[in-house]
mmJSON file of the N, C-alpha and C atoms, coordinates in Angstrom:
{"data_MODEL":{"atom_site":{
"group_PDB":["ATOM","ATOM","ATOM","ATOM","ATOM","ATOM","ATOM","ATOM","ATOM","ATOM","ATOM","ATOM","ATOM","ATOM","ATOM","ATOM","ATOM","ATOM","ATOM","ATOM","ATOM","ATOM","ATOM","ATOM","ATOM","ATOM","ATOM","ATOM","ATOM","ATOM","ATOM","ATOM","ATOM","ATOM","ATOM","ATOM","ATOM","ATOM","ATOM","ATOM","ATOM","ATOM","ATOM","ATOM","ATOM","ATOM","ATOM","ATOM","ATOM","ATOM","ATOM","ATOM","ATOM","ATOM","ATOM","ATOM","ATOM","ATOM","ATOM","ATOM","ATOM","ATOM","ATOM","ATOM","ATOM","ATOM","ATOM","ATOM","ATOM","ATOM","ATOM","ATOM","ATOM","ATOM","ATOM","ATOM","ATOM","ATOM","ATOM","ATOM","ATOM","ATOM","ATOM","ATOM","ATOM","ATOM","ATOM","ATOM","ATOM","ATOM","ATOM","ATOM","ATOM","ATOM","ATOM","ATOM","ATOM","ATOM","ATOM","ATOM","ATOM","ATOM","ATOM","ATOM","ATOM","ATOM","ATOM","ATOM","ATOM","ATOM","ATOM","ATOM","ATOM","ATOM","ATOM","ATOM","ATOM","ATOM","ATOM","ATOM","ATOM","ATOM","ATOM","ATOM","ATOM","ATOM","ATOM","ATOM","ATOM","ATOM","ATOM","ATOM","ATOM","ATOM","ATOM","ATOM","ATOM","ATOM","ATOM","ATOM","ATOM","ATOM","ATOM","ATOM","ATOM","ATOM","ATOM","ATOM","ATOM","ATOM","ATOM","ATOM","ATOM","ATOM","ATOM","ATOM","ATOM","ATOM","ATOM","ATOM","ATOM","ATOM","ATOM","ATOM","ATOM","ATOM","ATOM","ATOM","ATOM","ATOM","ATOM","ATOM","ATOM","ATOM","ATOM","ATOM","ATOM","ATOM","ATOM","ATOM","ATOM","ATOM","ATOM","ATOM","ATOM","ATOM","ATOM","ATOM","ATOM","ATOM","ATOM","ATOM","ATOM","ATOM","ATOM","ATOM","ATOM","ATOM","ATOM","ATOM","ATOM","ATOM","ATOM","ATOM","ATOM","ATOM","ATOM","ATOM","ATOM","ATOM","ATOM","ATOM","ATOM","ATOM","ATOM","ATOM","ATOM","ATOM","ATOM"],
"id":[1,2,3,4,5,6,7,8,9,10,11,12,13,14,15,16,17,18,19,20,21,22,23,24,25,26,27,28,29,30,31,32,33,34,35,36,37,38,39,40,41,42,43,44,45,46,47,48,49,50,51,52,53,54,55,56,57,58,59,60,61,62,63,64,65,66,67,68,69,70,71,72,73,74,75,76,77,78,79,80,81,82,83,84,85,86,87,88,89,90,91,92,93,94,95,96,97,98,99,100,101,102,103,104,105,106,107,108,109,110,111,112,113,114,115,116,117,118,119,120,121,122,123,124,125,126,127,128,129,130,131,132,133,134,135,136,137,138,139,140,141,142,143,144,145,146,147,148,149,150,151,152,153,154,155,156,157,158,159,160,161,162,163,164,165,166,167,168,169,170,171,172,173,174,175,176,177,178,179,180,181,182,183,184,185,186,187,188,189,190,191,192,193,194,195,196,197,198,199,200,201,202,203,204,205,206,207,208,209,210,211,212,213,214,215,216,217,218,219],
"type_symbol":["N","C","C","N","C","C","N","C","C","N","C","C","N","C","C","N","C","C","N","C","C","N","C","C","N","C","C","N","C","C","N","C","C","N","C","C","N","C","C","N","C","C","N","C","C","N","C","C","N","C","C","N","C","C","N","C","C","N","C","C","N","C","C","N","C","C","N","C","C","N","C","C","N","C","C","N","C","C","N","C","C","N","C","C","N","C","C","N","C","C","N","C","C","N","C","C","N","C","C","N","C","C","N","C","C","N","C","C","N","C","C","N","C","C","N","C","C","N","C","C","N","C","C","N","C","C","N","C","C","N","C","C","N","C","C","N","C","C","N","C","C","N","C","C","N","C","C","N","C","C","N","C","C","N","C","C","N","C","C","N","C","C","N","C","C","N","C","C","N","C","C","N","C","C","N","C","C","N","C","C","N","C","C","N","C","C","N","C","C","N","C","C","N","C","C","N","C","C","N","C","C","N","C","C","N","C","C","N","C","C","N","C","C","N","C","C","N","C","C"],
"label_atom_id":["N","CA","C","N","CA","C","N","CA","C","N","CA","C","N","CA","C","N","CA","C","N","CA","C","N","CA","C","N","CA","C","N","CA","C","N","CA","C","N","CA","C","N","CA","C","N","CA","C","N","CA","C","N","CA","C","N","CA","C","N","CA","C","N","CA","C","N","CA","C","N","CA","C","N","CA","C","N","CA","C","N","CA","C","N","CA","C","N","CA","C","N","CA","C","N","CA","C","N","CA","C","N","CA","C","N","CA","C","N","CA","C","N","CA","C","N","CA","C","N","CA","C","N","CA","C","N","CA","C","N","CA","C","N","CA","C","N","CA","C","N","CA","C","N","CA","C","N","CA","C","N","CA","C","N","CA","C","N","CA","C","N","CA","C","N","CA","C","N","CA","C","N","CA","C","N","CA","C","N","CA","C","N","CA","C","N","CA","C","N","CA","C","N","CA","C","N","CA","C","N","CA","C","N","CA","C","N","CA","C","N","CA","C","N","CA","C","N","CA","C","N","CA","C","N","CA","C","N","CA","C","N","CA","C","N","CA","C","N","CA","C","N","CA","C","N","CA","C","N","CA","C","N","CA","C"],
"label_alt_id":[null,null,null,null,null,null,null,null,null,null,null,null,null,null,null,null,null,null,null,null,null,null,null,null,null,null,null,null,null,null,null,null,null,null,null,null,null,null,null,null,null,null,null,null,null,null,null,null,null,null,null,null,null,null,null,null,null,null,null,null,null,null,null,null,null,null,null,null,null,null,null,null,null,null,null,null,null,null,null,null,null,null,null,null,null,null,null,null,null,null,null,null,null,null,null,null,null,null,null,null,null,null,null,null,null,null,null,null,null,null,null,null,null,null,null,null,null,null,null,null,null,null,null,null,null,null,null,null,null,null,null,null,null,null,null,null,null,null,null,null,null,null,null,null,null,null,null,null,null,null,null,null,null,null,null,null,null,null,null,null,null,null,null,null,null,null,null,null,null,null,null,null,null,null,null,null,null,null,null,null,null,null,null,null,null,null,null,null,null,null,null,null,null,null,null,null,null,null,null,null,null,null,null,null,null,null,null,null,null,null,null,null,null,null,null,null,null,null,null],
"label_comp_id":["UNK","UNK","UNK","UNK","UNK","UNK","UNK","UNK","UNK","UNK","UNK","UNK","UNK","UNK","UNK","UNK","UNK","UNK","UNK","UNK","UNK","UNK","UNK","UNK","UNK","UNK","UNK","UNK","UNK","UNK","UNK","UNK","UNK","UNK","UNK","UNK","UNK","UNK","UNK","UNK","UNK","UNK","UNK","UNK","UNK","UNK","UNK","UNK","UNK","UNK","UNK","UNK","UNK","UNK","UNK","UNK","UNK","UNK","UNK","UNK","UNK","UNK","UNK","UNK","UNK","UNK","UNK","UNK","UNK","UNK","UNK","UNK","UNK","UNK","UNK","UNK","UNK","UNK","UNK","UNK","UNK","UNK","UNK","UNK","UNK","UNK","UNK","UNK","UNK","UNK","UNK","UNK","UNK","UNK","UNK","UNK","UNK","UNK","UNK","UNK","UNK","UNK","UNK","UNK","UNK","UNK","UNK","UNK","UNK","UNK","UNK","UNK","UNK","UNK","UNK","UNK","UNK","UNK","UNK","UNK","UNK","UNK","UNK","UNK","UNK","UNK","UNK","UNK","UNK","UNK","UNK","UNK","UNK","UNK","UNK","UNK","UNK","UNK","UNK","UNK","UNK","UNK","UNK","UNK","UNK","UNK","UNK","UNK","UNK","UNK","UNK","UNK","UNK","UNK","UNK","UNK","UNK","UNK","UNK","UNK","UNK","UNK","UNK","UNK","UNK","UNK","UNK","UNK","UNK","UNK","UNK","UNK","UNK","UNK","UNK","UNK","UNK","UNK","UNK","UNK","UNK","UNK","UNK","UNK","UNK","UNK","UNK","UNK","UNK","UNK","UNK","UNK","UNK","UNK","UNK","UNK","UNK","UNK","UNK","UNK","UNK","UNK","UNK","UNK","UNK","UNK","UNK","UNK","UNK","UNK","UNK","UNK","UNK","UNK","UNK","UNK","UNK","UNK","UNK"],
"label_asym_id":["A","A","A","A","A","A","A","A","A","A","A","A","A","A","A","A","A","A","A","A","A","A","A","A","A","A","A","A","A","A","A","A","A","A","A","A","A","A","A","A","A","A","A","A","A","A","A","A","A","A","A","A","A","A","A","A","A","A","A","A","A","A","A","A","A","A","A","A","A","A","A","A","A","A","A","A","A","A","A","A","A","A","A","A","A","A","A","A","A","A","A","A","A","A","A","A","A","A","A","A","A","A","A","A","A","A","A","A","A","A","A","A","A","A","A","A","A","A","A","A","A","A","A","A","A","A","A","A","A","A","A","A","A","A","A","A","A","A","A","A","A","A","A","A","A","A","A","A","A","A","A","A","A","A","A","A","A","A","A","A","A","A","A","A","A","A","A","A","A","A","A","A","A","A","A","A","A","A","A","A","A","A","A","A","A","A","A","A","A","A","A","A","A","A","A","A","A","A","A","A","A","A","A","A","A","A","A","A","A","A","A","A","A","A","A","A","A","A","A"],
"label_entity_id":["1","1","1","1","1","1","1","1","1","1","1","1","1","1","1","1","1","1","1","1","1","1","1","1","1","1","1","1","1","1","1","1","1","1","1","1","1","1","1","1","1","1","1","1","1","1","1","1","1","1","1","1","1","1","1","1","1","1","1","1","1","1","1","1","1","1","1","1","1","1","1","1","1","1","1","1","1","1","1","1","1","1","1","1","1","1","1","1","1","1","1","1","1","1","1","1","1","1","1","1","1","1","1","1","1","1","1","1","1","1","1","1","1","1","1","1","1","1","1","1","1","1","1","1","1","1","1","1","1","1","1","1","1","1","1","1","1","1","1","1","1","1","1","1","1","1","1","1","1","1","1","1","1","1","1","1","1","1","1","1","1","1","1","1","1","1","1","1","1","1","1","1","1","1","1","1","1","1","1","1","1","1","1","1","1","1","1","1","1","1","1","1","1","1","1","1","1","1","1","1","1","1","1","1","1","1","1","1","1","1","1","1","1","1","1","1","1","1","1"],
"label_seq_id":[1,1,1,2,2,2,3,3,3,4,4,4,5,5,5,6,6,6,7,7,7,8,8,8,9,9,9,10,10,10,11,11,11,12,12,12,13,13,13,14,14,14,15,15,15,16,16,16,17,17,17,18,18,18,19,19,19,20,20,20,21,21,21,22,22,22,23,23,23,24,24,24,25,25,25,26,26,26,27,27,27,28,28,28,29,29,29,30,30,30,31,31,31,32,32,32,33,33,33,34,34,34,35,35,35,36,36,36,37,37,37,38,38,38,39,39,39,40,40,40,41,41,41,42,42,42,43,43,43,44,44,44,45,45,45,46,46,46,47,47,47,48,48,48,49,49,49,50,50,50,51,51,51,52,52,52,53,53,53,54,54,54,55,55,55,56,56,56,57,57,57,58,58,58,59,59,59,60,60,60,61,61,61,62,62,62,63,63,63,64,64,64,65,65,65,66,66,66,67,67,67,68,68,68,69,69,69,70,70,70,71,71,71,72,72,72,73,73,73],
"pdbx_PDB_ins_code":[null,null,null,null,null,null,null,null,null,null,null,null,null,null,null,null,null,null,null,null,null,null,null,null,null,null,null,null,null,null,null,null,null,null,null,null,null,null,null,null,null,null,null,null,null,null,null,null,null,null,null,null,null,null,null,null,null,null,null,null,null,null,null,null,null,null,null,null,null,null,null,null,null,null,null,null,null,null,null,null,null,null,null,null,null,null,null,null,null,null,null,null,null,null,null,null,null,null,null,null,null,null,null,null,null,null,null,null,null,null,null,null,null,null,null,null,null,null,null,null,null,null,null,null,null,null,null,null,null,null,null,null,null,null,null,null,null,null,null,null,null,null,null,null,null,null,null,null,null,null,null,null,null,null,null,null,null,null,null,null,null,null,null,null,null,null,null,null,null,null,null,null,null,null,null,null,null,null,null,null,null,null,null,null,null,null,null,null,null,null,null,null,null,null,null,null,null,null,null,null,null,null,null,null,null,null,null,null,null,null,null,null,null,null,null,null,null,null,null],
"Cartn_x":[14.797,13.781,14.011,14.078,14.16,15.688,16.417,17.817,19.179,18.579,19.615,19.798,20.844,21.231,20.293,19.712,18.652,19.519,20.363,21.086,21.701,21.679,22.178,21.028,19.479,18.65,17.867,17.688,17.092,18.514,19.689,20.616,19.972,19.821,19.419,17.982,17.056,15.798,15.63,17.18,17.134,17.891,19.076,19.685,19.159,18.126,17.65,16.191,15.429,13.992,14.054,13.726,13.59,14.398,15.779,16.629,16.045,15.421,14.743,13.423,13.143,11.794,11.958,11.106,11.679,10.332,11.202,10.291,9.283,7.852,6.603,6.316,5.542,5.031,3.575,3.579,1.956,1.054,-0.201,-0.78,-1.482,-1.104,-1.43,-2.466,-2.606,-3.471,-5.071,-5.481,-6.86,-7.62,-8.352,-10.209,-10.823,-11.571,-12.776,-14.026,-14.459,-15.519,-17.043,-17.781,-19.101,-19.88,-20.452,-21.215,-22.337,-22.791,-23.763,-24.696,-26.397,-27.59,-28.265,-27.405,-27.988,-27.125,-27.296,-26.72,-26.597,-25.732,-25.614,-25.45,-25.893,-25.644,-25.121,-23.854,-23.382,-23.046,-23.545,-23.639,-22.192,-20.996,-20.495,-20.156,-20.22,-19.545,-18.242,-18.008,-16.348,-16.492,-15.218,-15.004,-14.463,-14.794,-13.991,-14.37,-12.518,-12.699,-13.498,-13.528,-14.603,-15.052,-13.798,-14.075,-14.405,-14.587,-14.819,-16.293,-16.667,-17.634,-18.301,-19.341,-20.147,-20.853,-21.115,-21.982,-21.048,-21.437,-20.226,-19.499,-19.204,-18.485,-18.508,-19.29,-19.438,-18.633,-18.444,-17.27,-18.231,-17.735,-18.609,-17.707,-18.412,-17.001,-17.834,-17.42,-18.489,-17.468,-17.412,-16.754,-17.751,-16.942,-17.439,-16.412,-17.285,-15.97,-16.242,-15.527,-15.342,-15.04,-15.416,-15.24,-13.971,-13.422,-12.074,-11.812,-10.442,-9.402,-8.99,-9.549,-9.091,-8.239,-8.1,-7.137,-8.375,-9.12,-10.249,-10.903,-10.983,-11.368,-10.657],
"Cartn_y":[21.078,20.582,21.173,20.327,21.176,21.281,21.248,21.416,20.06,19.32,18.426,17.965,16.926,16.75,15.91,16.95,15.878,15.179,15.16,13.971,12.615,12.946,11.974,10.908,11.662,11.434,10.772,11.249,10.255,9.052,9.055,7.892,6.961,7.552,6.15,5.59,6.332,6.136,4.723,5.088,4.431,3.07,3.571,2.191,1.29,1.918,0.586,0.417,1.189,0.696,0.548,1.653,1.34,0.57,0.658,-0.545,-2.07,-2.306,-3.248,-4.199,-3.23,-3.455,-2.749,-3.371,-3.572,-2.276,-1.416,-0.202,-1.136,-0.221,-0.642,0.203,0.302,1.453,1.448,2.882,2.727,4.062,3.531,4.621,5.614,6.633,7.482,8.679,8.392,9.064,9.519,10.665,10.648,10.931,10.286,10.39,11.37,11.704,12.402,12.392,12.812,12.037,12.659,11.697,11.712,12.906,14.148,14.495,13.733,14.168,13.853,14.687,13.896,14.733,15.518,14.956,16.173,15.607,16.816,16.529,15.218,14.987,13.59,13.876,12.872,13.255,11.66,11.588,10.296,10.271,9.088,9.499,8.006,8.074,6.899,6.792,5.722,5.948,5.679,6.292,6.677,5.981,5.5,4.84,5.836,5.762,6.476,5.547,6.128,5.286,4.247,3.468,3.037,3.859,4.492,5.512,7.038,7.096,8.545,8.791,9.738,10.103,10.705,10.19,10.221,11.267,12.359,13.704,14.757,15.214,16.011,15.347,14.476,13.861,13.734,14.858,14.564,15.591,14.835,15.612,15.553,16.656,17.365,17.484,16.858,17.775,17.923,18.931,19.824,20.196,19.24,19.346,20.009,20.39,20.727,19.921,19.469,19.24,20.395,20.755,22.09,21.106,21.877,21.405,21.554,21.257,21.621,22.742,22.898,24.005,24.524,25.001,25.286,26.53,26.483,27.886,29.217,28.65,29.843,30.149,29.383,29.831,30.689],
"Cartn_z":[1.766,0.86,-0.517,-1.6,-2.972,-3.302,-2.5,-2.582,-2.673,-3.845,-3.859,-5.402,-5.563,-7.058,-7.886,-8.372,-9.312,-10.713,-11.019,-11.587,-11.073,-9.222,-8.491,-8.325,-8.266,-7.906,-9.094,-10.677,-11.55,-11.737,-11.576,-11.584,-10.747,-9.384,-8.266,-8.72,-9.476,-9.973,-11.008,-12.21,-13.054,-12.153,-11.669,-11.348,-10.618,-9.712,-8.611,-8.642,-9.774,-10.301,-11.764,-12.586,-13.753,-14.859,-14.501,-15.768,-15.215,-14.071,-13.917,-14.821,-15.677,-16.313,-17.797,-18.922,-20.117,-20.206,-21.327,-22.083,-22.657,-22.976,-23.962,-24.352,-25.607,-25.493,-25.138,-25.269,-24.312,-25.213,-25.88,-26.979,-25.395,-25.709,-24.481,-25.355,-26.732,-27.508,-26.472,-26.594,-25.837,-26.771,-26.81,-28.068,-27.714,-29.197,-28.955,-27.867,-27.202,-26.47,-26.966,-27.34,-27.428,-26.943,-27.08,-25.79,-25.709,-24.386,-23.76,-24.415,-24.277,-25.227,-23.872,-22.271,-21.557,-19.924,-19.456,-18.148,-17.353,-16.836,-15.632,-14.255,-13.876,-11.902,-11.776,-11.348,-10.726,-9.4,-8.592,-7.118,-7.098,-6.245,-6.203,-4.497,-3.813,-2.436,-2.637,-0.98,-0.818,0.67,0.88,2.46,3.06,4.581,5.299,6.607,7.155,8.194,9.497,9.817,10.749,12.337,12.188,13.525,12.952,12.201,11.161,11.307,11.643,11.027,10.015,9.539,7.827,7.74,8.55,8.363,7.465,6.506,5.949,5.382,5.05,4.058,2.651,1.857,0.599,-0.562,-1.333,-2.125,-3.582,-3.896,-5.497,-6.211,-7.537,-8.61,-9.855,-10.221,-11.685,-12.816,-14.048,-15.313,-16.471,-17.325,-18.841,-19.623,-20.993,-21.938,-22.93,-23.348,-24.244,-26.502,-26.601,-28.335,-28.574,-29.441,-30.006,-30.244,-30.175,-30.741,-31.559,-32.457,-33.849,-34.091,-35.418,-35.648,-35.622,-36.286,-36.14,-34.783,-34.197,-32.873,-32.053],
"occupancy":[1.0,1.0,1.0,1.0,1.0,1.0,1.0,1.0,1.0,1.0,1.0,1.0,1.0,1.0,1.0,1.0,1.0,1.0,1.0,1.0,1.0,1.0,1.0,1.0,1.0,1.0,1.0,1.0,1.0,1.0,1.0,1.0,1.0,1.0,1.0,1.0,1.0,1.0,1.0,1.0,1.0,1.0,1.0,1.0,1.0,1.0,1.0,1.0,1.0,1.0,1.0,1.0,1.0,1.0,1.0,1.0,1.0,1.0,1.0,1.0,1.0,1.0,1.0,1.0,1.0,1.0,1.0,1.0,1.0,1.0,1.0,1.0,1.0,1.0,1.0,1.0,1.0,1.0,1.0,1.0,1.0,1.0,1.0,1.0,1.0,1.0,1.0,1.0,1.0,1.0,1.0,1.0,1.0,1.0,1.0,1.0,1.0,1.0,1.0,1.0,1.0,1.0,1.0,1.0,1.0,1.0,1.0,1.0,1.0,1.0,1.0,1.0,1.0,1.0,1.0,1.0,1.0,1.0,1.0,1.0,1.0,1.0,1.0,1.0,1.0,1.0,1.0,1.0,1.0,1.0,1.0,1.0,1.0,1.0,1.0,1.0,1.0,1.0,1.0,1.0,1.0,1.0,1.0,1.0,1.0,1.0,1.0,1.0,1.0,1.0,1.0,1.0,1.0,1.0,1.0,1.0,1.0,1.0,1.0,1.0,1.0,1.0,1.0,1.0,1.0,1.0,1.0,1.0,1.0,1.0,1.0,1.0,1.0,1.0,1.0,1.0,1.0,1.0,1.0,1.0,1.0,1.0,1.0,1.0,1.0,1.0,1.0,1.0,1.0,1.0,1.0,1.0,1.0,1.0,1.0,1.0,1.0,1.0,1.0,1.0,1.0,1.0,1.0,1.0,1.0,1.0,1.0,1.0,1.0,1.0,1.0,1.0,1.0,1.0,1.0,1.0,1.0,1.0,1.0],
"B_iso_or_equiv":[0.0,0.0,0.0,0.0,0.0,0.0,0.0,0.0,0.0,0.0,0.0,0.0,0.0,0.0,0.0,0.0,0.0,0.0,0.0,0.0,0.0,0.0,0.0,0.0,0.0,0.0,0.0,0.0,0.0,0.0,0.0,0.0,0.0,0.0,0.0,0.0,0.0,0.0,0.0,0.0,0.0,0.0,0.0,0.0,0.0,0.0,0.0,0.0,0.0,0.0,0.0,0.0,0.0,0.0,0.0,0.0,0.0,0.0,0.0,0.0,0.0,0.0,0.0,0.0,0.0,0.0,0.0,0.0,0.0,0.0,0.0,0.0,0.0,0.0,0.0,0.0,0.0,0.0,0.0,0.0,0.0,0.0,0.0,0.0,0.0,0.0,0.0,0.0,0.0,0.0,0.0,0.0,0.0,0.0,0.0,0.0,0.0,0.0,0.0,0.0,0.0,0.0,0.0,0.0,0.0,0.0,0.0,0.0,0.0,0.0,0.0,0.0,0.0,0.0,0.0,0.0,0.0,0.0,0.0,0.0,0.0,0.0,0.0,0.0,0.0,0.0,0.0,0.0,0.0,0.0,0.0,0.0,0.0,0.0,0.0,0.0,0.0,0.0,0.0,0.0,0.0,0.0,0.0,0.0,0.0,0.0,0.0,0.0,0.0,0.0,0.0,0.0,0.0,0.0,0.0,0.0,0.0,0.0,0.0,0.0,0.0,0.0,0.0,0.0,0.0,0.0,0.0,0.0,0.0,0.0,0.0,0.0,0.0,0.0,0.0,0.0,0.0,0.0,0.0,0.0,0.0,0.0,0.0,0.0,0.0,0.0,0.0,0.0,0.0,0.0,0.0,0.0,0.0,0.0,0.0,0.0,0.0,0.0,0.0,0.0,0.0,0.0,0.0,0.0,0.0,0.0,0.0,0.0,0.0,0.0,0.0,0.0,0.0,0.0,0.0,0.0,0.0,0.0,0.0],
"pdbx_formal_charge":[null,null,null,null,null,null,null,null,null,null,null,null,null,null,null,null,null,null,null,null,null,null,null,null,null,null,null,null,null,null,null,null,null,null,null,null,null,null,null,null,null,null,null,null,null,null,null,null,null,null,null,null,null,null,null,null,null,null,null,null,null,null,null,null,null,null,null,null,null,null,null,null,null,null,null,null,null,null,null,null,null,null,null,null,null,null,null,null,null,null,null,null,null,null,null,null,null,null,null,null,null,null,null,null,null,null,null,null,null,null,null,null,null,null,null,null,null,null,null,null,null,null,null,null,null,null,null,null,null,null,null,null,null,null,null,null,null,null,null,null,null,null,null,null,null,null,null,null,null,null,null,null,null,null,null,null,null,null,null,null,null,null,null,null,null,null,null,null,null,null,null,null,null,null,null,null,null,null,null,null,null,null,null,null,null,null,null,null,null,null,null,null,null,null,null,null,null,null,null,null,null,null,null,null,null,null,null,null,null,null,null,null,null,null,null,null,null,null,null],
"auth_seq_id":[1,1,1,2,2,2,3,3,3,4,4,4,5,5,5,6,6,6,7,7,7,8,8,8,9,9,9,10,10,10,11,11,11,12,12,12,13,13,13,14,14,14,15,15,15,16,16,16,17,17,17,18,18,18,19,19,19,20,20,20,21,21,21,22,22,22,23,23,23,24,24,24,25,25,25,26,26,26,27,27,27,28,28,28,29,29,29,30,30,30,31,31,31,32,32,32,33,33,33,34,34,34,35,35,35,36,36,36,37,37,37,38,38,38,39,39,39,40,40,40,41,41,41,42,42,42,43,43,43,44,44,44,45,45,45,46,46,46,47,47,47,48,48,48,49,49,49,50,50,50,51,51,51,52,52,52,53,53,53,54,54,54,55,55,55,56,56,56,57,57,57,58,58,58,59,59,59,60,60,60,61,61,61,62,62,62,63,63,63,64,64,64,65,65,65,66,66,66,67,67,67,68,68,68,69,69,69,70,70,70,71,71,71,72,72,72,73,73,73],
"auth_comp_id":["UNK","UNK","UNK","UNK","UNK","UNK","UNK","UNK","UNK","UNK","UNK","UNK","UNK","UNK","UNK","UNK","UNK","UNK","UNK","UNK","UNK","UNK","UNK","UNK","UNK","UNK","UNK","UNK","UNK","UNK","UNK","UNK","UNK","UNK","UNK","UNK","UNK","UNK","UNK","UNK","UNK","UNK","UNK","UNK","UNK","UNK","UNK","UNK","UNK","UNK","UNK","UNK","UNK","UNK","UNK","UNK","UNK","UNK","UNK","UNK","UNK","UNK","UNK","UNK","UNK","UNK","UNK","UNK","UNK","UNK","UNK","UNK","UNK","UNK","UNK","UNK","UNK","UNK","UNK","UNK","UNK","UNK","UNK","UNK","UNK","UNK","UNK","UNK","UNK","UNK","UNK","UNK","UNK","UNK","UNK","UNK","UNK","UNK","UNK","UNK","UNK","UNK","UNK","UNK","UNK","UNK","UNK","UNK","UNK","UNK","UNK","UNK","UNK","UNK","UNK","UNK","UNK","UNK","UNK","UNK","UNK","UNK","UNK","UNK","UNK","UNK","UNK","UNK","UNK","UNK","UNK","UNK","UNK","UNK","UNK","UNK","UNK","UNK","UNK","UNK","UNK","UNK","UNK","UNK","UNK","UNK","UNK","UNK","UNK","UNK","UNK","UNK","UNK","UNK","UNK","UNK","UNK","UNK","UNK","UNK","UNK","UNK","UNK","UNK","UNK","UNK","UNK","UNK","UNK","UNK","UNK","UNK","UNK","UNK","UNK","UNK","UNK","UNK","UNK","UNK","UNK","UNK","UNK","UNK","UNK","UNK","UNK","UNK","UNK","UNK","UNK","UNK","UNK","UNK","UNK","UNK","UNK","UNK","UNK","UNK","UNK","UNK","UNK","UNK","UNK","UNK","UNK","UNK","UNK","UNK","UNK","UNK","UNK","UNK","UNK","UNK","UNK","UNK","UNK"],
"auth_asym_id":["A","A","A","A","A","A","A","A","A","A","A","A","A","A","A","A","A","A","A","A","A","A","A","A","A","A","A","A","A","A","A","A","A","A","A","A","A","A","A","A","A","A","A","A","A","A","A","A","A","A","A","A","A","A","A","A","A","A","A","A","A","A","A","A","A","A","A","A","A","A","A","A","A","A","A","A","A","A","A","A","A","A","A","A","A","A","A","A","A","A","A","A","A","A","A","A","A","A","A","A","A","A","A","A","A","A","A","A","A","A","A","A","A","A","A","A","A","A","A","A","A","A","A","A","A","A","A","A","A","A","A","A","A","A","A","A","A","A","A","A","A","A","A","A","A","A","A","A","A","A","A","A","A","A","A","A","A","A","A","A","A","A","A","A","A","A","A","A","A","A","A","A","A","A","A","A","A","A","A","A","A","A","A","A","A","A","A","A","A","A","A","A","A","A","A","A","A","A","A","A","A","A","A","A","A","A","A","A","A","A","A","A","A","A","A","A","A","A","A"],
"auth_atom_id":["N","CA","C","N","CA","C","N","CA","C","N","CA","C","N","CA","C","N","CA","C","N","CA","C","N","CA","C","N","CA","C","N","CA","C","N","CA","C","N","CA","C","N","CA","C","N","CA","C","N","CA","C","N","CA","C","N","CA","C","N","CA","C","N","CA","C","N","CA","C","N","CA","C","N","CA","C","N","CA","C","N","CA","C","N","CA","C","N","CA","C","N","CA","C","N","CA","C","N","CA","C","N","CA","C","N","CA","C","N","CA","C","N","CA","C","N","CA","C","N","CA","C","N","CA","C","N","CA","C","N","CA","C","N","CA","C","N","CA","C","N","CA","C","N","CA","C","N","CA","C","N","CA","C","N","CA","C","N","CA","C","N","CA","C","N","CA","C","N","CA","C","N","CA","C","N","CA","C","N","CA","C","N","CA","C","N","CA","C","N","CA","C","N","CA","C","N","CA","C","N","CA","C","N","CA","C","N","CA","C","N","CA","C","N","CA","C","N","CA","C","N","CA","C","N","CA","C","N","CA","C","N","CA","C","N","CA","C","N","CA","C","N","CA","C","N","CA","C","N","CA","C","N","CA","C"],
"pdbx_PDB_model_num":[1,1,1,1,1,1,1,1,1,1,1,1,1,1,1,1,1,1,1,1,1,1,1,1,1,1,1,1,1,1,1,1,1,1,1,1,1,1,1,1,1,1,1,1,1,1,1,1,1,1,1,1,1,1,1,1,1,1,1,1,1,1,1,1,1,1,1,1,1,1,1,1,1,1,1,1,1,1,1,1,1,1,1,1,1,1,1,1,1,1,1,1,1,1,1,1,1,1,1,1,1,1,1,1,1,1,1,1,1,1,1,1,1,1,1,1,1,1,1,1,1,1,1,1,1,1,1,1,1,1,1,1,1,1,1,1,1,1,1,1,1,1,1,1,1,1,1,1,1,1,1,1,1,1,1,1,1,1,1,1,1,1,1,1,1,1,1,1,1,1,1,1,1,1,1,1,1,1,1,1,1,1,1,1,1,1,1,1,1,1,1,1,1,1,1,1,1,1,1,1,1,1,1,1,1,1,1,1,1,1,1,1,1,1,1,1,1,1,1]
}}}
């Protein structure tokens, strides 16, 4: 594992996927974002299997956005 020619390996990448399909470019720029004037709670469902069971199944996730970066900071 981990141990092979990664020049052999982006060649076969380019030759038998990507020279397939024409470059674009793509603005990958990320914006400012707005804050929020106060906390959110978003609830979304998630599938899980039909033989699965739904007790315990809930997944959390807790962000901050932070202000910018400056030199003075």
């Amino acid at each position: 594992y981990g141990d092979m020619n990664i020049e052999e390996q982006l060649a076969f990448l380019n030759d038998e996927y990507l020279s397939h399909f024409d470059a674009i470019e793509v603005n990958t720029e990320v914006g400012i974002q707005t804050p929020f004037t106060e906390g959110k709670v978003v609830s979304y469902p998630y599938s899980v299997g039909s033989e699965e069971p739904t007790d315990n199944r809930t997944l959390h996730s807790f962000a901050y956005v932070l202000p910018d970066v400056t030199p003075e900071h």
